[in-house]
N, C-alpha and C positions, 0 to 999 in steps of 0.2 A: 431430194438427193438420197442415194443410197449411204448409210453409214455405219462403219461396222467397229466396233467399239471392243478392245481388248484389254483382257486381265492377261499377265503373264504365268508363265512357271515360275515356282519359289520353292527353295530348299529340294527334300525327296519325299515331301509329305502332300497329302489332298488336302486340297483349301476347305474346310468347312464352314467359311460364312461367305454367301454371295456379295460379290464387289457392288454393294449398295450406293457406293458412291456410282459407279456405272450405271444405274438403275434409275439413279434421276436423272443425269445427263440424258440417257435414252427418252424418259417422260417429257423430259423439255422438247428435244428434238420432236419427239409426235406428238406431239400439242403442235407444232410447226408442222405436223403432214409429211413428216420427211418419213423414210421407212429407214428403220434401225436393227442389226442384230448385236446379239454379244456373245462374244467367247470367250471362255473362261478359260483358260489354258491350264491351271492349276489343279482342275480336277482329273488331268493325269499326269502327273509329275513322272511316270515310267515312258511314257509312248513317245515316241520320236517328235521332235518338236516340227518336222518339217511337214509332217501330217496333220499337227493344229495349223500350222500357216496354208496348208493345202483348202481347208475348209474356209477359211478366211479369204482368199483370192478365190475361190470356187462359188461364193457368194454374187462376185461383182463388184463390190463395192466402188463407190468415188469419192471416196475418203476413209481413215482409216485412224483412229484412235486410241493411244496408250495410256496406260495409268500405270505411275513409274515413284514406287519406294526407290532408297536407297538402298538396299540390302537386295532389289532383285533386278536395278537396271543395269550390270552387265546381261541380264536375260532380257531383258525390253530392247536391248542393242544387237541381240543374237538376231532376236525375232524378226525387226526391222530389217535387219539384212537378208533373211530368207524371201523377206514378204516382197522386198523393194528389186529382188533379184527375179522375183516371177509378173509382177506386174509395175506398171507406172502409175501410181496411186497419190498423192497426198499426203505424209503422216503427219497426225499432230500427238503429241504426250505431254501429259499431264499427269496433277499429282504431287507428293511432298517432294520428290526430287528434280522433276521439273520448276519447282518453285523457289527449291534451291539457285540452282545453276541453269537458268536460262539459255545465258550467251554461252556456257560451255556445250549444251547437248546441240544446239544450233550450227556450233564446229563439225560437226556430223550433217556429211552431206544427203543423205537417205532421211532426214528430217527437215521436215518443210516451216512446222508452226510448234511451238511451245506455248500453253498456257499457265500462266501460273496465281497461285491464289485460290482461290473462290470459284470454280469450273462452268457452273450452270449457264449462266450470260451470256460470259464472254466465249462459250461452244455455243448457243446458239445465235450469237452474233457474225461469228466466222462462219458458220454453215449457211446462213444468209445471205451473207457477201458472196460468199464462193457460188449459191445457185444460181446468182443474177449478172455475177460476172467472170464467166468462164471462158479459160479455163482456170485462172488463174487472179484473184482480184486486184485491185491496182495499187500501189502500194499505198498511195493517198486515201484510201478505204481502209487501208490495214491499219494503217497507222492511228485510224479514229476509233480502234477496237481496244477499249482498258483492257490489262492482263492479258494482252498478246505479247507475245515475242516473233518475230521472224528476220528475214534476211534479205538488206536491201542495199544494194552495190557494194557486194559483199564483202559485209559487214551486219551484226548482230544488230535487229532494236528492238527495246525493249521499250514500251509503251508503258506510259501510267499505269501504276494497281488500279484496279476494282475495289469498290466499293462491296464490303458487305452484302448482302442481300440483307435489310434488313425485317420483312415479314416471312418465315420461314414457312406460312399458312399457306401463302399464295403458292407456294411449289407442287406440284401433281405429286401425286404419290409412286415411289421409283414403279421403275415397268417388270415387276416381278414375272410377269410373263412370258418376258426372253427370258428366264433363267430356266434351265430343267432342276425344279429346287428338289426331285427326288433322289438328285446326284449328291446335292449337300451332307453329309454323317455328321449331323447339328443334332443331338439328343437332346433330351431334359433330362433330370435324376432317375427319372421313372424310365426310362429306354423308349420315351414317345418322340418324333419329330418336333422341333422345337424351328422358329422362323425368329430371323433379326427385323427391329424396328431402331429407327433412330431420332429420337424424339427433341434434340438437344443439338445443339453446336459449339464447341470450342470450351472453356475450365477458365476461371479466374485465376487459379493457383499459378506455382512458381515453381513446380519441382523440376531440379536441376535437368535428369532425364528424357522431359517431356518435349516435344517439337511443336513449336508454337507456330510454325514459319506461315501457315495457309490462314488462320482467323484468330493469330495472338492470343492476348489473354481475353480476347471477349468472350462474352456469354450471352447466344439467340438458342431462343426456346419455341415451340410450338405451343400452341394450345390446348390445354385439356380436351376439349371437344376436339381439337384435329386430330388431338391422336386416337381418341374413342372413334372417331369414322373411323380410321385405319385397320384398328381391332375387329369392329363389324364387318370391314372387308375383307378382310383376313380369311375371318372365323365363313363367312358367306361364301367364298371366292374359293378358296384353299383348302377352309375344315382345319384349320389350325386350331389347338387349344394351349399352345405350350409358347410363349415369347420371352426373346432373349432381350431386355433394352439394351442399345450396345453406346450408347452416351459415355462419354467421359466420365461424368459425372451426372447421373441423373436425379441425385436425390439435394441437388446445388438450395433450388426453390421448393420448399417445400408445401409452401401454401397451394403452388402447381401440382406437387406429386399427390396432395391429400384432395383435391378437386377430382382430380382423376383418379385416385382410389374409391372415392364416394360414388361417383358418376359409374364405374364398376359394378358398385355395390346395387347400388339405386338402381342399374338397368339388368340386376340378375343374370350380368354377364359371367357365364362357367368359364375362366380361365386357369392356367397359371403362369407364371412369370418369372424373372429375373434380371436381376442385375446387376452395373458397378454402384458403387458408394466410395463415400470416406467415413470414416469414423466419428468426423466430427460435425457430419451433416444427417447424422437420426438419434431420435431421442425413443424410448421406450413404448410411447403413443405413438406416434408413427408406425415403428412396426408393426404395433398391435393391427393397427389399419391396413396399413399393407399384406397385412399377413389375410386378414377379412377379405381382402380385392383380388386375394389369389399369389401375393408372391411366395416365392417357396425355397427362394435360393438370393443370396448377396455376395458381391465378391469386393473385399476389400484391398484397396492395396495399401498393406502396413508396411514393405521394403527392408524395415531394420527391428532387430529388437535391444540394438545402443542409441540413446537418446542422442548423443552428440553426432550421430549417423544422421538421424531424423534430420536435427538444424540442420546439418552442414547442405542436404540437401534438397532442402526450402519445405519438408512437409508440411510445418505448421500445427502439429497435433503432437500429442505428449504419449507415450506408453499408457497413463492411466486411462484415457481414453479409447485407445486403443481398445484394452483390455474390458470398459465398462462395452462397447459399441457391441464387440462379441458376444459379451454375455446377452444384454438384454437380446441379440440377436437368437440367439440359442434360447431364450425365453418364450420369445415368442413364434417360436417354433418355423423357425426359418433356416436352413442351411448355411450355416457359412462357411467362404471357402475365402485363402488369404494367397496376397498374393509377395514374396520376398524377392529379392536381389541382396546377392552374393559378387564380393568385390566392389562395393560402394569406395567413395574415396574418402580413403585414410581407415578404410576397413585392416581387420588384423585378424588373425587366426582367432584371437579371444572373443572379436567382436561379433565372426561369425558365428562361435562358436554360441554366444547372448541371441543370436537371430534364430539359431535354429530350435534352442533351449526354449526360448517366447513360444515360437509355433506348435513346440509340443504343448506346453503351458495353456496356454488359449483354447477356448472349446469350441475347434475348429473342426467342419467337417472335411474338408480339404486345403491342404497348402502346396503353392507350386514355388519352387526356387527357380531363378533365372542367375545369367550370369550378367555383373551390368555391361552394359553393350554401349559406351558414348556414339550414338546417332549426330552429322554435320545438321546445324542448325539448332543444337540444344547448347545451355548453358554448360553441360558435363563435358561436350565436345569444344568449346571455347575453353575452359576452365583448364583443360588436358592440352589445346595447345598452345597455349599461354605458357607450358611448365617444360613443356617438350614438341616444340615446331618443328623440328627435323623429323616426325612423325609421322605429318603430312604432305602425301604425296598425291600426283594426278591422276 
């Protein structure tokens, strides 16, 4: 089958990290022999959207796949409507807001199938059924597919979760070759082209902010050695030297992250690197290490600098470490960059005013403030409308 696999427009800025999640979806599908494109819609946020849907139905496709935040599926709803007004296509959407609200995006009749969860399977489970019973598979087939949703004497079903994937080894590595990654504006500190890897699945943590909704609080990792192929294909395939890990948390296991620094070390691979952390996941050896295997750059996310901010919204880690994680960071000659939110709850003009004081304080090579944004599916967006339900609306 033909499949064409779409990222949306968001906000009025260029996407600079390729929808990686799209990239393995794509790898599964050709591992099946199916032929796949992707469009990125996002790397023109200026051009008319009905000229990305033009390229999209100018493909062929027979079927046609979204990947849908909550912050840009009124744009997944634009598009769908362009797309489904120029051909008779299929669509299915996935992704954290599909996984939200199944049976609401299914009220939408220009949407055929919802996946939600864990995407890789359960798309090429549906694409399976759909080649062998066309045009349309029978509901009795559908309904055997975990992490479907579709629509059967209409009415919404919503099929058992999926299961985890749980060897993260066994997945192809995403299809970076649909992408044109020269479109991406991903630097590194140096102004070199920098590429995302993801090495890690899902945070044991609890912070209130976070959306756990697709793989909870678990934690699947790869393998040292699976992510050292990845690097040599990189570095072989691409000429990369600059990677961004884009993990939650990738510094969770550490006895993983120092396997794979050594294995770095050991094969006289020239890279360098970066990534997220927490504060209370590296110790002063570690980065020594790290800093040896080429990282160059960490981004913390410290949120607050009032401790009572911290608990209220499950960090887990105190100011003092905060502050030591910086430092030894800046010791060992690593860049740090922090990451804050401004308007936490039960924040106050003084409190902010303690957050931003910290980030001058800290020997930080960058700090970014955000404003907090309660995301549906996180504990901050339950906790908000617990205090204030007439808030939320359809």
């Amino acid at each position: 089958m033909r499949v064409a696999l779409v990222s949306p427009k968001w906000n009025k800025m260029v996407n600079s990290y390729p929808p990686l999640g799209l990239g393995y979806l794509a790898a599964v599908l050709e591992r099946d022999e199916h032929e796949v494109a992707i469009f990125d819609l996002g790397l023109e946020p200026d051009a008319p959207l009905a000229l990305g849907v033009e390229r999209v139905t100018g493909w062929n496709p027979e079927l046609v796949g979204f990947t849908a935040m909550t912050n840009n599926y009124y744009s997944v709803e634009e598009t769908v409507a362009l797309l489904r007004a120029r051909i008779d296509v299929p669509v299915v959407l996935g992704g954290p807001h599909a996984t939200l609200f199944p049976d609401r995006i299914l009220s939408n009749p220009s949407v055929d199938y919802v996946i939600y969860g864990e995407g890789e399977e359960t798309l090429q489970e549906l694409v399976r059924a759909m080649a062998q019973e066309r045009p349309r598979p029978s509901d009795e087939r559908l309904r055997g597919i975990d992490g479907l949703a579709f629509v059967a004497d209409d009415r919404a079903v919503v099929n058992a979760p999926r299961r985890l994937i749980r060897d993260l080894d066994a997945l192809p590595l995403p299809a970076r070759h649909l992408f044109d990654l020269g479109r991406y504006p991903l630097y590194a500190s140096d102004g070199e082209p920098m590429v995302t890897l993801l090495s890690s699945r899902g945070c044991p943590y609890n912070c209130s902010y976070c959306f756990k909704g697709i793989v909870g609080r678990t934690y699947r990792q790869r393998s040292a050695e699976n992510v050292l192929a990845e690097i040599r294909h990189l570095l072989e395939t691409y000429d990369y030297r600059h990677f961004y890990f884009i993990d939650d948390l990738f510094t969770l296991d550490r006895r993983r992250l120092a396997a794979l620094a050594e294995g770095i070390i050991a094969e006289g691979i020239d890279i360098r690197w970066q990534c997220l952390a927490r504060v209370d996941r590296v110790t002063p050896d570690l980065l020594q290490l790290m800093h040896r295997a080429g990282c160059r750059e960490i981004h913390y996310g410290i949120e607050s600098g009032d401790a009572e901010a911290l608990r209220r919204i499950g960090k887990g880690f105190s100011l003092s470490q905060v502050r030591d994680a910086v430092t030894w960071t800046a010791r060992a000659r690593i860049l740090a960059k922090g990451y804050f939110m401004l308007g936490l709850p039960g924040d106050t003009e003084a409190t902010m005013q303690e957050t931003i004081r910290l980030a001058c304080e800290l020997e930080l090579d960058q700090a970014m403030f955000s404003l907090t944004t309660p995301f549906p599916g996180t504990r901050l967006w339950d906790e908000l409308v617990a205090r204030q339900p007439e808030m939320v609306f359809d």
